[in-house]
C-alpha positions as a Markdown table, in Angstrom:
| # | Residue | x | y | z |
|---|---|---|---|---|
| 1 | Unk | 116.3 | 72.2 | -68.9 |
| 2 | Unk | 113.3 | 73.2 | -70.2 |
| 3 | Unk | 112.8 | 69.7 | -71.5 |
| 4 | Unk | 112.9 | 68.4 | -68.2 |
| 5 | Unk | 110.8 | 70.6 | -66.6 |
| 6 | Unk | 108.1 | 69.8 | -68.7 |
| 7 | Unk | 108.7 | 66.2 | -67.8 |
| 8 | Unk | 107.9 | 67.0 | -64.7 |
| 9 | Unk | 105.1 | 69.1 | -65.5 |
| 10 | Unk | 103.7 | 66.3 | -67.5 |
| 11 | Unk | 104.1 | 64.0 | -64.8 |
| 12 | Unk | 102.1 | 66.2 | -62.5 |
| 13 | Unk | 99.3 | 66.5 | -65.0 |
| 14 | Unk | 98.9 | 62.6 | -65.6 |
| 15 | Unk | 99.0 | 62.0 | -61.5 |
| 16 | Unk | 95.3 | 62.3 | -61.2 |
| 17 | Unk | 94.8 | 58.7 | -62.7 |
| 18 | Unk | 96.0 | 57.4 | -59.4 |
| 19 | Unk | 93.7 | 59.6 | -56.6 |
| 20 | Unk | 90.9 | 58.1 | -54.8 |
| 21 | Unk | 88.6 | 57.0 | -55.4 |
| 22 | Unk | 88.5 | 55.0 | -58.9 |
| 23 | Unk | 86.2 | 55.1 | -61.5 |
| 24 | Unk | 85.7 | 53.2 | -65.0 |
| 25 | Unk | 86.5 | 55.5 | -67.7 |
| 26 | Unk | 84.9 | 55.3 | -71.6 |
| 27 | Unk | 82.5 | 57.0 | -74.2 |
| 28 | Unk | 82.6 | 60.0 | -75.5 |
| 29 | Unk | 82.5 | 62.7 | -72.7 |
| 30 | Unk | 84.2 | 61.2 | -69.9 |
| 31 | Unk | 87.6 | 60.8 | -71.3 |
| 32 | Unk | 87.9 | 64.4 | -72.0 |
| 33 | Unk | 86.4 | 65.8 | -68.8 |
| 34 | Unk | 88.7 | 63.7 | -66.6 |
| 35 | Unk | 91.6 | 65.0 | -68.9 |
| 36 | Unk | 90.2 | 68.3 | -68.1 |
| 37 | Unk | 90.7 | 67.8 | -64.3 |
| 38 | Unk | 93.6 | 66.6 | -64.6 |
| 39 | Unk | 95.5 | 68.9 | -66.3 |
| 40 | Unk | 92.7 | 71.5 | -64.1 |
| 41 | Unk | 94.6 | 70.2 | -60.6 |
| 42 | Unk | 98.2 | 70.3 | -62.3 |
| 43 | Unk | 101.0 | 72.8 | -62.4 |
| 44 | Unk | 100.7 | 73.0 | -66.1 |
| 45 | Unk | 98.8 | 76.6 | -66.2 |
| 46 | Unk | 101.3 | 78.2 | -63.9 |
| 47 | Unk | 103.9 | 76.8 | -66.1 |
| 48 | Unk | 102.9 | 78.0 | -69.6 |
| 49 | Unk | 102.6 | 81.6 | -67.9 |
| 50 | Unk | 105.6 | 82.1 | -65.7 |
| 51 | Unk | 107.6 | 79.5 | -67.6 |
| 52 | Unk | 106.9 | 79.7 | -71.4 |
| 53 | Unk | 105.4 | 83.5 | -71.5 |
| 54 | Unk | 101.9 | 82.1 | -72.9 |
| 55 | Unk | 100.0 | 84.6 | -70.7 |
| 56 | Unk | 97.2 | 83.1 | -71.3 |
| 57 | Unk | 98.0 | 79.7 | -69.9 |
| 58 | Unk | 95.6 | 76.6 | -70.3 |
| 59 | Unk | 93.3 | 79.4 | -72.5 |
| 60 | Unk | 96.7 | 80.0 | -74.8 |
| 61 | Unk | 95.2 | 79.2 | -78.5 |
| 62 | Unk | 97.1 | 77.4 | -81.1 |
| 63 | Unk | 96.9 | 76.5 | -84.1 |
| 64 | Unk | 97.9 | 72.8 | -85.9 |
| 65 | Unk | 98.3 | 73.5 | -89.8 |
| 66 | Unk | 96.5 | 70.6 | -91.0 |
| 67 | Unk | 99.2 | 69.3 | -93.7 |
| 68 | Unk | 102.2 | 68.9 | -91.2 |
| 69 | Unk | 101.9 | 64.8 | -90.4 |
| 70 | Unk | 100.4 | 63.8 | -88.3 |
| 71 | Unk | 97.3 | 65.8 | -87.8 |
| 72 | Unk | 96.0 | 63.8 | -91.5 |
| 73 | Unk | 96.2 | 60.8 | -89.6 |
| 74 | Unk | 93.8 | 63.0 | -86.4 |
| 75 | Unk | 91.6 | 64.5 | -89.3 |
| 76 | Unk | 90.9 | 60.7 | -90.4 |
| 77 | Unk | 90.3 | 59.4 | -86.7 |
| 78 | Unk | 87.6 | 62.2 | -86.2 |
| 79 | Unk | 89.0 | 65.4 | -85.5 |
| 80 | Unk | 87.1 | 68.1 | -87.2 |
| 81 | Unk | 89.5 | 70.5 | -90.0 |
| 82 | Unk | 87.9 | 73.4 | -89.6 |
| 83 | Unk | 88.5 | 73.4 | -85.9 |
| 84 | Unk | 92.4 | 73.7 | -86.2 |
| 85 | Unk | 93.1 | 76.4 | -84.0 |
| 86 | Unk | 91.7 | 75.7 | -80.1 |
| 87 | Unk | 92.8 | 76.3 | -76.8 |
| 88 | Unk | 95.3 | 74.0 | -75.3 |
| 89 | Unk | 92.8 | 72.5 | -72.9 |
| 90 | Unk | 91.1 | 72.0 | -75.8 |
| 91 | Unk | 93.8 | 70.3 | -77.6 |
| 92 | Unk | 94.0 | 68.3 | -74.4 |
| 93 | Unk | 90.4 | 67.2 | -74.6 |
| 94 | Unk | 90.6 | 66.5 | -78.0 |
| 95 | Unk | 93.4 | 64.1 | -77.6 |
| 96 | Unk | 91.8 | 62.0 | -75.1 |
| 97 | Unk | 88.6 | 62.0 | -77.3 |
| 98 | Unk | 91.0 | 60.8 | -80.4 |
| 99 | Unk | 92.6 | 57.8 | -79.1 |
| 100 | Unk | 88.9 | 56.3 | -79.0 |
| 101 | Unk | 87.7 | 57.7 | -82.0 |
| 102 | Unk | 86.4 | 55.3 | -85.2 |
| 103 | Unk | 86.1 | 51.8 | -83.4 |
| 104 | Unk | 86.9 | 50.0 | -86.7 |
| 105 | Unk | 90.5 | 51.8 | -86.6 |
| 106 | Unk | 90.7 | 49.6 | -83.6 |
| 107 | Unk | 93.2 | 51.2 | -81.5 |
| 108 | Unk | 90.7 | 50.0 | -78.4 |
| 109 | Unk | 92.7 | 46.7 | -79.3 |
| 110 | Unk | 96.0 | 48.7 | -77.7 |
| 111 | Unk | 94.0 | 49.9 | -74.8 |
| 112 | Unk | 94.6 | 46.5 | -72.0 |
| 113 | Unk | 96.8 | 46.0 | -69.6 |
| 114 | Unk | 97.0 | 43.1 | -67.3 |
| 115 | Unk | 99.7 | 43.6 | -65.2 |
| 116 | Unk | 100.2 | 39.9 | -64.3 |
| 117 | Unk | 99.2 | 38.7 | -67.6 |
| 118 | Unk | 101.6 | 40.6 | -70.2 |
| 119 | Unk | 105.2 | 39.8 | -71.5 |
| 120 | Unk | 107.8 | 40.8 | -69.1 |
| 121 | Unk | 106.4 | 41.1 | -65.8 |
| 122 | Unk | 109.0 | 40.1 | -62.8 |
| 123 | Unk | 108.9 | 38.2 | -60.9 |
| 124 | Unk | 107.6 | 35.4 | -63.8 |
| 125 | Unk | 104.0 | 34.3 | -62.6 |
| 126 | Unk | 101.7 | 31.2 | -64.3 |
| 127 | Unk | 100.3 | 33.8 | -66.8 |
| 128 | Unk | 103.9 | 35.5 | -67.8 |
| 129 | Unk | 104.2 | 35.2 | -71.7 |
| 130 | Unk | 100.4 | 36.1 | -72.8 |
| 131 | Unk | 100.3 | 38.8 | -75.1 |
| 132 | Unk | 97.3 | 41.4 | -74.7 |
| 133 | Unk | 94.2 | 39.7 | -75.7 |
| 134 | Unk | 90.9 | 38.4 | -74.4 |
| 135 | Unk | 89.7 | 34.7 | -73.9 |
| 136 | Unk | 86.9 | 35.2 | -76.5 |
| 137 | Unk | 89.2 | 33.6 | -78.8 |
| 138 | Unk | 85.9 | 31.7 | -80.4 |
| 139 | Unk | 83.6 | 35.2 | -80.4 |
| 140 | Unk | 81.9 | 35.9 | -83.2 |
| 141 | Unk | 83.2 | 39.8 | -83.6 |
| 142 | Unk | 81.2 | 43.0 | -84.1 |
| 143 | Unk | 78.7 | 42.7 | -86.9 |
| 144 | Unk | 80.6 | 46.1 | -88.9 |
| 145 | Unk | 84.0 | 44.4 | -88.7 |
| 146 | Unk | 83.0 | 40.9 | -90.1 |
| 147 | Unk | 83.4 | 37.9 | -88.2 |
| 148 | Unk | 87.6 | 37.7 | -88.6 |
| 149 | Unk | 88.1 | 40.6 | -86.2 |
| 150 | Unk | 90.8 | 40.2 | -83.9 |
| 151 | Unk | 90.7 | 41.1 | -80.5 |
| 152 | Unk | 94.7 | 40.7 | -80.0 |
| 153 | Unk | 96.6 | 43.6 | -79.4 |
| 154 | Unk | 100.0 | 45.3 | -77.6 |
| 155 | Unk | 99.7 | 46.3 | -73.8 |
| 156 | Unk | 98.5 | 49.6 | -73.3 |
| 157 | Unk | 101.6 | 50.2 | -71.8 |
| 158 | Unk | 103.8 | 48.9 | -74.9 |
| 159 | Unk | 101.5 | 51.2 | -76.9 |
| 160 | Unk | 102.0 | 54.2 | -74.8 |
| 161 | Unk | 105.8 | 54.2 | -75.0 |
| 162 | Unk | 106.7 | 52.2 | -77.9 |
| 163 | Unk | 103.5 | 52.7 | -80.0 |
| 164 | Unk | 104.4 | 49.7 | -82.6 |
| 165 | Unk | 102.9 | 46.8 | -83.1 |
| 166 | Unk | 102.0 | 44.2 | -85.9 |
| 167 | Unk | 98.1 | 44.7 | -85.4 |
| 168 | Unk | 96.8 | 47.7 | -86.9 |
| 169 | Unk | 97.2 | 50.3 | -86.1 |
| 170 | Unk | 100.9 | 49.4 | -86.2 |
| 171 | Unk | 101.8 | 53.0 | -85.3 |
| 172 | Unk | 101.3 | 55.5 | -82.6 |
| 173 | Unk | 102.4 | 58.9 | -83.5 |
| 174 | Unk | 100.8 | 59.9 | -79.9 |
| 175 | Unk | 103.2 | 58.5 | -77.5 |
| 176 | Unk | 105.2 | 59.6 | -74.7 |
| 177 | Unk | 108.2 | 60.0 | -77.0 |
| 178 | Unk | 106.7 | 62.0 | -79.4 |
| 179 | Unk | 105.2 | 64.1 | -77.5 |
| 180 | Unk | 108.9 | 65.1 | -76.1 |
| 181 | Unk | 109.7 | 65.2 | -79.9 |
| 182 | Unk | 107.2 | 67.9 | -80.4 |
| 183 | Unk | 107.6 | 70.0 | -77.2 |
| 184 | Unk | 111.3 | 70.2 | -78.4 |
| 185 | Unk | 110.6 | 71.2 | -81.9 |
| 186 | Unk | 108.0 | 73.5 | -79.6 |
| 187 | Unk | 111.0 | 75.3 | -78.4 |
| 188 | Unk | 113.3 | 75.2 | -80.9 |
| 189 | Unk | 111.8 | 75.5 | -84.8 |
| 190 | Unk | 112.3 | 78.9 | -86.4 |
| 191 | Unk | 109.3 | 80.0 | -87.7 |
| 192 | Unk | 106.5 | 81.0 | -85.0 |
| 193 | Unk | 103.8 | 79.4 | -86.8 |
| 194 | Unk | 106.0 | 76.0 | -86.7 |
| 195 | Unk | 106.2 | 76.1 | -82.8 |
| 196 | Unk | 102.9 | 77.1 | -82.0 |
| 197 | Unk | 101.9 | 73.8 | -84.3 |
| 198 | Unk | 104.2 | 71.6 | -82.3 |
| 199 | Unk | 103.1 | 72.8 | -79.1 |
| 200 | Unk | 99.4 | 72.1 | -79.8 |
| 201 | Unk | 100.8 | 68.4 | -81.0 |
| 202 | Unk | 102.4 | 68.1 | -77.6 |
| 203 | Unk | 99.2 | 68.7 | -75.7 |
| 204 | Unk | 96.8 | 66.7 | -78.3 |
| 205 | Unk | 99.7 | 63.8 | -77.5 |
| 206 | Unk | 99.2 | 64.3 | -73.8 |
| 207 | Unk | 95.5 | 63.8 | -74.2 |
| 208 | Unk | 96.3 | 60.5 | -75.8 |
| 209 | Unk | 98.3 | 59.5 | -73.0 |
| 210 | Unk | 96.0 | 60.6 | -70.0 |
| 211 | Unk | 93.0 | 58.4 | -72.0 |
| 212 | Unk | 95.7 | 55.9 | -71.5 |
| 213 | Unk | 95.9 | 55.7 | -68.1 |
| 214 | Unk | 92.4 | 56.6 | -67.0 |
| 215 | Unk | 91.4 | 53.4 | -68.8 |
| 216 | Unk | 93.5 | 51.3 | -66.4 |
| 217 | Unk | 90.8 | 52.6 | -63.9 |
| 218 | Unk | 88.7 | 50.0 | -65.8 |
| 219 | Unk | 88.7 | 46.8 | -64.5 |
| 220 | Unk | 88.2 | 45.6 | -68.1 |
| 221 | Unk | 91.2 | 47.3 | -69.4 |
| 222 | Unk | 93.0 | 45.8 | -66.7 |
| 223 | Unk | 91.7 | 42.0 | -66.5 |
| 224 | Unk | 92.1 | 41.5 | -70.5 |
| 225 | Unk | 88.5 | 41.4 | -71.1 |
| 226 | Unk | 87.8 | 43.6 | -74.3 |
| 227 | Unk | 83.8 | 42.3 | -75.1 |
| 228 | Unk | 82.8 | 44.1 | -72.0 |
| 229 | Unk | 85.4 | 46.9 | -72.4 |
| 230 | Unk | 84.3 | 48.4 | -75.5 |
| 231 | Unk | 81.3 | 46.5 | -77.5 |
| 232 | Unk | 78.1 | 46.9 | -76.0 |
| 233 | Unk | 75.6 | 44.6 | -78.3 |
| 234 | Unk | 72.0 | 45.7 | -79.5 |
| 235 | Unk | 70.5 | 43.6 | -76.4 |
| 236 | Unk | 72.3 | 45.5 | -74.1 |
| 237 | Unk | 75.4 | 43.2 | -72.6 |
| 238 | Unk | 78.8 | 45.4 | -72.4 |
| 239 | Unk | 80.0 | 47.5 | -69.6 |
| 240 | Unk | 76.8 | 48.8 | -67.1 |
| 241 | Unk | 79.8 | 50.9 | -64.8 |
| 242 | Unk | 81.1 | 52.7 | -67.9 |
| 243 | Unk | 78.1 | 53.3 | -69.2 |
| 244 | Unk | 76.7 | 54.8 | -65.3 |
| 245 | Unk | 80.2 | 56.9 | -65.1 |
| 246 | Unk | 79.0 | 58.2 | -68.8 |
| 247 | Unk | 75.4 | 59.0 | -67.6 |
| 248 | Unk | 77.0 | 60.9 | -64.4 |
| 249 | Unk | 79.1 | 63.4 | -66.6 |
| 250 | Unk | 76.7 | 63.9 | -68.8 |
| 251 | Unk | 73.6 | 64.9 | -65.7 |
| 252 | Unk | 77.0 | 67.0 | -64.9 |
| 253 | Unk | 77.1 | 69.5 | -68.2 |
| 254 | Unk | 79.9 | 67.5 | -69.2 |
| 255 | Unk | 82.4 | 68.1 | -66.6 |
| 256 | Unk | 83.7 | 65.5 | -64.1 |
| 257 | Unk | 81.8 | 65.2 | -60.6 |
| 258 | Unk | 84.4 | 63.8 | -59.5 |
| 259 | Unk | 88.0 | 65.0 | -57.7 |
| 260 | Unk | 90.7 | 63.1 | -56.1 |
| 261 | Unk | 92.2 | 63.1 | -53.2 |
| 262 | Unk | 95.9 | 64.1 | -53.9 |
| 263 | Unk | 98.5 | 63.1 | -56.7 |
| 264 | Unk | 100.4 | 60.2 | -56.4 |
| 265 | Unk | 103.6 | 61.3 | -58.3 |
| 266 | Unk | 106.2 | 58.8 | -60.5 |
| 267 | Unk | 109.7 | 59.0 | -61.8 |
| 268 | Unk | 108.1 | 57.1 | -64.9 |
| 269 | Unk | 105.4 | 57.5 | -67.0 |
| 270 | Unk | 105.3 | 53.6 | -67.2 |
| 271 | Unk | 105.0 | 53.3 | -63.4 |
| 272 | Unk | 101.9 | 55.2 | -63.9 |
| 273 | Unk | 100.1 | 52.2 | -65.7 |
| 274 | Unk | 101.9 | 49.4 | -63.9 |
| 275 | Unk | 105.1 | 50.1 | -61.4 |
| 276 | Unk | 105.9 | 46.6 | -61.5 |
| 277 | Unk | 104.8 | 46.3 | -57.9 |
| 278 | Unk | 102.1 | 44.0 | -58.0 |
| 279 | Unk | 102.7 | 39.9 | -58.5 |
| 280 | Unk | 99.6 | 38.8 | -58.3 |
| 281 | Unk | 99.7 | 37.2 | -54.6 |
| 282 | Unk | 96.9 | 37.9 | -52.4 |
| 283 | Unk | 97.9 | 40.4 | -49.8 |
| 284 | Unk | 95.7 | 39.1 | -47.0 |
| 285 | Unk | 92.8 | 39.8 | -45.2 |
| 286 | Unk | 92.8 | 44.1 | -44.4 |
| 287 | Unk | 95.4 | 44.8 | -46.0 |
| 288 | Unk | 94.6 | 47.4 | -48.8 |
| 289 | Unk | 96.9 | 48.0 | -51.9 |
| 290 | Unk | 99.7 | 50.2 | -51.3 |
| 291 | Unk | 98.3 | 52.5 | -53.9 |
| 292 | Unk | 101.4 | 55.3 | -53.1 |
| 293 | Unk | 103.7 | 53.0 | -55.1 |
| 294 | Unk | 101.0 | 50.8 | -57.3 |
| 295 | Unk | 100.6 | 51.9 | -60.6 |
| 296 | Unk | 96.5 | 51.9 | -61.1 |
| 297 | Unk | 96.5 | 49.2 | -63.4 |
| 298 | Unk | 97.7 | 47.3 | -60.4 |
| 299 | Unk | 95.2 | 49.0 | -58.2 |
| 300 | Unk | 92.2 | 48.1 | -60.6 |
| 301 | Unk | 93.3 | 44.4 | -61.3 |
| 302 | Unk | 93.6 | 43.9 | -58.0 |
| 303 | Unk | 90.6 | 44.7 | -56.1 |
| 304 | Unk | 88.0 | 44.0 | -59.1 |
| 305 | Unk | 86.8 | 42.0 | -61.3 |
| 306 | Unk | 85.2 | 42.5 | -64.7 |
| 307 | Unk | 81.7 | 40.9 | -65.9 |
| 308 | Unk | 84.0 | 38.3 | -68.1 |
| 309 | Unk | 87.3 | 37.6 | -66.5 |
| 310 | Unk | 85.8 | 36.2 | -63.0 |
| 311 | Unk | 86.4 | 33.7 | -60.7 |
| 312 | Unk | 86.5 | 30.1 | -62.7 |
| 313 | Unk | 87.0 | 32.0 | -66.2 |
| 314 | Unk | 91.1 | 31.4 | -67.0 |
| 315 | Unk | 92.7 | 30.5 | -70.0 |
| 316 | Unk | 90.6 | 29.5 | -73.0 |
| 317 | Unk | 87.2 | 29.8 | -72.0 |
| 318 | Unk | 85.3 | 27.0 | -70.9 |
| 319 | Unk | 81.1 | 26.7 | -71.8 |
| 320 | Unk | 79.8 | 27.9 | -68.9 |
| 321 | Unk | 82.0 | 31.2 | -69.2 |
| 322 | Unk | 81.0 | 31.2 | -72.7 |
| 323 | Unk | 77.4 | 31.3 | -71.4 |
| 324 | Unk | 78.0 | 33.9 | -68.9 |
| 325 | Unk | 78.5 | 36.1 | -71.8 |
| 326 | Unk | 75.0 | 35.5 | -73.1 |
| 327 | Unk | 73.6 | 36.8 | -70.0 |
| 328 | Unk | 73.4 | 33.9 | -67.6 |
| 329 | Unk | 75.6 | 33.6 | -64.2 |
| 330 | Unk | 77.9 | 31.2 | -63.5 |
């Protein structure tokens, strides 16, 4: 029961990623103060105190013991040793921060979803059977990497459920799985010191997932487009919106300036990404998305594009996308 109820909980929590309006999501400050919002605007607070005990709610601090797997594998992605025991907003924050961390870990390359462009999507549409990947198949790679760096990777959705792949990382020890794994080991280990780790594994997981889905606010994350999602080249080319939403935290002490208009809620967590709703087809002139049942991956490939994957630019691409990517228009 109590299992459940945290499902729901959770579910609350993650909800943000689909109010109004939307906003492109990277960096280093704006994952974690959306993730603060979110779980801010939630139900999550009243239920650690009235549900749990954990008087303190959101302020609650726990402690990870930094030998239990997988907190080696956080410690190597960034997370600092020393600060093992923090607040569960904290832990929250901390999570979102982590999936991004070390860029030559590349678990960015598990961070796309195009919801008309990856395996499985129903009804079948001209692009059904693409894996995750850009059309830069020909790009040169990032300069630290060497020039062999692939830019293939599983949907962001695969990664948030499944978390396996063949690329590395080939394992995600933060998905939505695991994190029911440790909330039940949360409420059921023996030893205090045990739960209390589990517990702060269940919310550093839940900050993984949230960074998840505020990326499919990104039209990059959602149009397959990974060069303008996540490199951003000494002369300057990447991604101007993520980089403004960055600016607009930071001028903001680091906290979101931004608040939604009310939770769209799922039965899913996968719905939360992509519902399945969306086909591709245009809907016609004034008629908006029906954003109450479109998961926001939908929402963002829908109604933008991304400074790659425009109009023209399908498939492999052809020269004069290639030269759009150098700085000149099509």
């Amino acid at each position: 029961m109590r299992k459940k109820t945290f499902i729901t909980v959770f579910f609350v929590a993650i909800s943000f990623g689909l109010c109004q309006p939307l906003y492109p999501f990277e960096k280093t400050y704006t994952h974690p103060a959306l993730s603060k919002e979110a779980v801010g605007i939630s139900q999550v607070d009243n239920y650690l105190r009235n549900q749990l005990g954990l008087k303190e709610g959101l302020s609650t601090e726990l402690q990870l013991d930094t030998a239990l797997w997988p907190v080696p594998d956080l410690i190597e992605r960034g997370m600092d040793p020393q600060l093992n025991t923090r607040s569960i907003l904290e832990w929250v924050k901390e999570g979102s921060k982590l999936e991004d961390a070390k860029l030559y870990q590349a678990r960015s390359r598990h961070h796309f979803h195009a919801p008309i462009a990856n395996p499985g999507v129903t009804p079948p549409n001209p692009n059904a059977g693409l894996d995750n990947k850009t059309d830069h198949n020909d790009w040169w790679g990032v300069p630290t990497m060497g020039s062999d760096f692939d830019l293939t990777g599983e949907s962001a959705l695969h990664w948030a459920i499944e978390g396996t792949s063949d690329k590395e990382p080939t394992t995600n020890y933060n998905t939505w799985e695991y994190a029911r794994q440790y909330f039940y080991k949360a409420l059921t280990e023996g030893a205090q010191d045990i739960r209390e780790h589990y517990l702060g594994l269940t919310f550093v997981t839940v900050g993984h997932l949230l960074h998840l889905i505020e990326d499919m606010g990104v039209p990059a994350h959602t149009r397959n487009d990974f060069l303008f999602a996540h490199y951003q080249p000494p002369l300057g080319f990447g991604n101007p919106l993520e980089s403004w939403v960055e600016e607009k935290v930071i001028d903001n002490g680091g906290q979101s300036p931004w608040s939604g208009s009310g939770p769209v809620v799922f039965d899913k967590l996968a719905k939360y990404l992509d519902a399945d709703a969306y086909v591709g087809n245009y809907l016609g002139d004034g008629q908006w998305p029906p954003e109450d049942f479109w998961g926001l991956a939908e929402c963002t490939n829908y109604q933008f594009l991304s400074l790659s994957i425009v109009f023209g630019c399908s498939g492999v691409k052809n020269k004069s996308c290639r030269d759009f990517q150098k700085g000149y228009y099509l």
